[in-house]
Rosetta silent file (secondary structure, phi, psi, omega in degrees, C-alpha in Angstrom):
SEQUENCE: XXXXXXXXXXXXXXXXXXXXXXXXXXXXXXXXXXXXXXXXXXXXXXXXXXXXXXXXXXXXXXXXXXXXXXXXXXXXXXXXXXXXXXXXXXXXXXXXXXXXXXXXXXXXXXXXXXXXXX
SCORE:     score description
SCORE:     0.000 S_00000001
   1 L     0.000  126.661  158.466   11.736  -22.988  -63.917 S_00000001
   2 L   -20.403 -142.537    9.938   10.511  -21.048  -60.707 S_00000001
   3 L   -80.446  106.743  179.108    9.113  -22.646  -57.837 S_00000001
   4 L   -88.356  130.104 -169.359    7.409  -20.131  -55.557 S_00000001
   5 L   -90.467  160.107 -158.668    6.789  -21.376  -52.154 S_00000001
   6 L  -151.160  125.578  143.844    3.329  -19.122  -51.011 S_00000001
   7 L   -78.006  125.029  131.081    2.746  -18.895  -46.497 S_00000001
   8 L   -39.684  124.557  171.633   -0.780  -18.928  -46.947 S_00000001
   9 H   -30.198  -37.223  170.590   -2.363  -15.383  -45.352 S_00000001
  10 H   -60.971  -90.909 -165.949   -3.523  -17.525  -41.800 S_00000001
  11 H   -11.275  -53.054 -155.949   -0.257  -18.450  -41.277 S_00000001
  12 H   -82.967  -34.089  154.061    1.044  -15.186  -41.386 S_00000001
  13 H   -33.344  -34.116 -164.068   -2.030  -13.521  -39.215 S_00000001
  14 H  -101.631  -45.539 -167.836   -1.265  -16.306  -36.515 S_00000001
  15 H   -68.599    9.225  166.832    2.139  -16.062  -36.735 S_00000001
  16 H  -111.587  -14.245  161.064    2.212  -12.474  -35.967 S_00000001
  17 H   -81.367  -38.317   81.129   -0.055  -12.881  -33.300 S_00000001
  18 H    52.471  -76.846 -134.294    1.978  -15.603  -32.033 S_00000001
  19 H   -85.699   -5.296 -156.886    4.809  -13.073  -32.344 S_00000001
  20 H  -114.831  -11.544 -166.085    3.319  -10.193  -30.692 S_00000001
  21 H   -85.450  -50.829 -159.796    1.248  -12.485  -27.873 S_00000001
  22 H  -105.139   15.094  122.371    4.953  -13.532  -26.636 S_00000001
  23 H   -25.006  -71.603 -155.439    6.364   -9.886  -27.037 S_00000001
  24 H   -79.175  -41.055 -179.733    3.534   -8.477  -24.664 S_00000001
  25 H   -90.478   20.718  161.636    4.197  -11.563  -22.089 S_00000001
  26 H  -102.082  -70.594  174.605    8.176  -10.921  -22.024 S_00000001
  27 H   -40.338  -37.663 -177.149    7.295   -6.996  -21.241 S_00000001
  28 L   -63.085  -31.584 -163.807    4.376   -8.261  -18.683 S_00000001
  29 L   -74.194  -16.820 -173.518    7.336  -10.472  -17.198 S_00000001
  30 L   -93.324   -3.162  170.554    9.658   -7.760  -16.656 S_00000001
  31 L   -74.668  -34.425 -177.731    7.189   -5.827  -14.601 S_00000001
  32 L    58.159 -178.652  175.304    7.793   -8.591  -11.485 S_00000001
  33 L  -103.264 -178.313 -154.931    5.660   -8.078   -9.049 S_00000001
  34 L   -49.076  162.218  163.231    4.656   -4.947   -6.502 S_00000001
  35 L   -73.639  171.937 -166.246    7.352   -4.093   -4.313 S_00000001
  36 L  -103.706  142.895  172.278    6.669   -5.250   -0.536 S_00000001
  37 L   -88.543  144.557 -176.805    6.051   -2.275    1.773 S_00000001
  38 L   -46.995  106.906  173.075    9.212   -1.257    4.100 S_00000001
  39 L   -29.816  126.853 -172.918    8.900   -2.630    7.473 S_00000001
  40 L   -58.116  132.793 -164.679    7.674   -0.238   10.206 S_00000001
  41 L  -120.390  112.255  157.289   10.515    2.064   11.610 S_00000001
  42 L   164.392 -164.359 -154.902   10.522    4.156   14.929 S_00000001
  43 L   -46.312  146.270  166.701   10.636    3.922   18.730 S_00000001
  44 L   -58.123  -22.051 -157.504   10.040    0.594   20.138 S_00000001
  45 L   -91.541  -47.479  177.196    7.610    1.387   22.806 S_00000001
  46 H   -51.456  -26.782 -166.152    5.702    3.465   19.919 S_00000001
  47 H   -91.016  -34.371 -170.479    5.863    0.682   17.637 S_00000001
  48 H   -85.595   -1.847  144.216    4.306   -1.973   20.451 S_00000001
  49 H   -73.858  -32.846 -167.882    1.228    0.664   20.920 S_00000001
  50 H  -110.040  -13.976  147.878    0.374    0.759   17.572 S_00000001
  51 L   -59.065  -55.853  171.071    1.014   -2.932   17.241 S_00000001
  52 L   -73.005  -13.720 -179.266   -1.757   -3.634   20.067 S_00000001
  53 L  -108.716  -55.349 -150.328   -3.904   -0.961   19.228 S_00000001
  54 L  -122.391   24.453  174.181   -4.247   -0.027   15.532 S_00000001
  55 L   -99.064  -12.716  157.318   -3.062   -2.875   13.280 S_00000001
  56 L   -53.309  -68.722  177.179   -6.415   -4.495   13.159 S_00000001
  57 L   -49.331  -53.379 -143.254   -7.645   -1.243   11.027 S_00000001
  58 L   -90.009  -24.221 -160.292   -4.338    0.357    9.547 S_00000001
  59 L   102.528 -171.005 -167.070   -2.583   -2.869    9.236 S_00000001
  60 L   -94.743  -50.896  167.486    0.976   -3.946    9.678 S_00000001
  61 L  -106.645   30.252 -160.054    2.785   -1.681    7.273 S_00000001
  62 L    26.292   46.520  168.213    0.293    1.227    7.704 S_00000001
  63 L   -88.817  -17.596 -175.998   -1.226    0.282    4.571 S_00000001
  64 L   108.335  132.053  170.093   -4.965   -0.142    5.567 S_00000001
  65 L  -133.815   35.290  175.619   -7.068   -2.928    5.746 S_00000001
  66 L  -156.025   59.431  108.978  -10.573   -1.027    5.603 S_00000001
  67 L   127.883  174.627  179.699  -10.354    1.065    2.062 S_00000001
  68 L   -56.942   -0.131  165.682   -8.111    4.348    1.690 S_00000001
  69 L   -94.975    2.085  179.389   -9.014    6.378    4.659 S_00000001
  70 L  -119.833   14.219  168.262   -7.581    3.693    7.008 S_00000001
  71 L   -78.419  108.980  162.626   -4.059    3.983    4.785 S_00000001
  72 L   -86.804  -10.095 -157.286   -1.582    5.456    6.882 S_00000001
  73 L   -71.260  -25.830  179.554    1.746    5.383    5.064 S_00000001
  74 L  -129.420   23.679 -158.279    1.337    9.056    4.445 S_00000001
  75 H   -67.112   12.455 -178.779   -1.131   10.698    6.760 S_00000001
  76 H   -87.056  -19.117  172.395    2.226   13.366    7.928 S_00000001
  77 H  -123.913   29.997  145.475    1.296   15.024    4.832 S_00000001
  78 L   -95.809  -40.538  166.783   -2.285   15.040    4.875 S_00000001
  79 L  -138.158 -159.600 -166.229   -2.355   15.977    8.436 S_00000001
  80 L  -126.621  177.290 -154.884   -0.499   17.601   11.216 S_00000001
  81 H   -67.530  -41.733 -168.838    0.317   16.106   14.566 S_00000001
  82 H   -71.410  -25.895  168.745   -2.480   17.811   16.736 S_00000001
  83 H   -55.838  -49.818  171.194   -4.859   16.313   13.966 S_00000001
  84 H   -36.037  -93.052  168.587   -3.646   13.466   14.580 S_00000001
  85 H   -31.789  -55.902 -175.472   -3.712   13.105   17.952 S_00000001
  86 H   -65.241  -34.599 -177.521   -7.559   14.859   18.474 S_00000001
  87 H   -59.924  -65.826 -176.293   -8.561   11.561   15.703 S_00000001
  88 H   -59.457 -117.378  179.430   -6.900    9.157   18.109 S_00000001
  89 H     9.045  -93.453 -124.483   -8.597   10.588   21.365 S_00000001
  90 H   -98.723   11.389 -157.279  -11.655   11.819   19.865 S_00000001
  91 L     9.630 -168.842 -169.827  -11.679    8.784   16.554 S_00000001
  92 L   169.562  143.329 -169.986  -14.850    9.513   13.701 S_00000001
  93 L    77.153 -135.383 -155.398  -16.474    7.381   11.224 S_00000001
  94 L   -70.604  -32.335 -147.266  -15.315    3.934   11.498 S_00000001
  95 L   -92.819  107.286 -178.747  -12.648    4.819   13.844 S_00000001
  96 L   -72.554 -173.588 -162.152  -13.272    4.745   17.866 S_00000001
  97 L  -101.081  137.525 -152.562  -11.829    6.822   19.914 S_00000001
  98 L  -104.751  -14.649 -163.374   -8.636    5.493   21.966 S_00000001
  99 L   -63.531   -1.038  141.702   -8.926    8.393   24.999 S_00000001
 100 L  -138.450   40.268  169.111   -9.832    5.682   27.369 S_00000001
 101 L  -102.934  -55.443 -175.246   -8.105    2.906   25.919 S_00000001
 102 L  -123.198  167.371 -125.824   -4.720    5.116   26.247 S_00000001
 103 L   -99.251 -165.244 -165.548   -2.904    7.132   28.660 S_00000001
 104 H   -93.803  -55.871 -141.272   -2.324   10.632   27.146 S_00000001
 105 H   -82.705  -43.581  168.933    1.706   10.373   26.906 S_00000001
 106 H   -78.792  -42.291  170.159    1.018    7.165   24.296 S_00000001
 107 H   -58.957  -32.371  173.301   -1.518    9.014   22.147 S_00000001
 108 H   -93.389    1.703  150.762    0.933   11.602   21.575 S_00000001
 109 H   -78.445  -33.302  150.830    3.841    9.215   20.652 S_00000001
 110 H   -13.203  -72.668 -177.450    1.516    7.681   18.511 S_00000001
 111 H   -51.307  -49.452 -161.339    0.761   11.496   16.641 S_00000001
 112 H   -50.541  -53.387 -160.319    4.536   12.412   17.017 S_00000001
 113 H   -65.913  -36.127 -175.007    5.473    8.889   15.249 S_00000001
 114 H   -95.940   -3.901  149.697    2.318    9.415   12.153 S_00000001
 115 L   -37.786  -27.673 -150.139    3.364   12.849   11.983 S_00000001
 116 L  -114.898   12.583  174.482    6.545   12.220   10.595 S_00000001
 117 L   -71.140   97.006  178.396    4.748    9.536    7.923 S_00000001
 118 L  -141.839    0.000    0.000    5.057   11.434    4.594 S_00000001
């Protein structure tokens, strides 16, 4: 004589959800989280202008802290230095204009330095 053991159908339903629930959180875990952005790199004097001036808007790491048009990490390939530079001087939109906040010789290390952001 037989004896068949039977898993009721629930069982097997939760136990595959079960199985597939801690599947999906071992792949979520293995994502870690975002990388940190790369610490700002270039001249010193350039870096302590754009500390005092434009880290309220752009941020720290030139990521932005007022929506994607104040994201800087790559504006060397959107625009070219003299763009640059006429934005700082002559700013638009949200952005004022720095052309009597700063001498001429710092707005264009400023451009030269977000030029070379790509």
């Amino acid at each position: 004589m037989r004896i068949s053991i039977h898993t009721p159908r629930v069982f097997r339903i939760k136990g595959g959800l079960v199985a597939a629930s801690l599947a999906g959180l071992l792949l979520l875990s293995a994502c870690g989280k975002a990388a940190e952005p790369e610490p700002l790199t270039g001249p010193s004097d350039t870096l302590t202008i754009y500390r005092a001036n434009c880290v309220s808007c752009h941020g720290t790491e030139l990521q932005g802290k007022m929506g994607e048009t104040t994201n800087l990490t790559q504006v060397g390939s959107r625009l070219t230095e003299e763009e640059i530079k006429h934005q700082i001087e002559a700013g638009g939109g949200a952005m004022p204009a720095f052309s009597e906040r700063l001498t001429e010789d710092e707005i264009g290390q400023l451009a030269s330095w977000l030029a070379e952001q790509k």
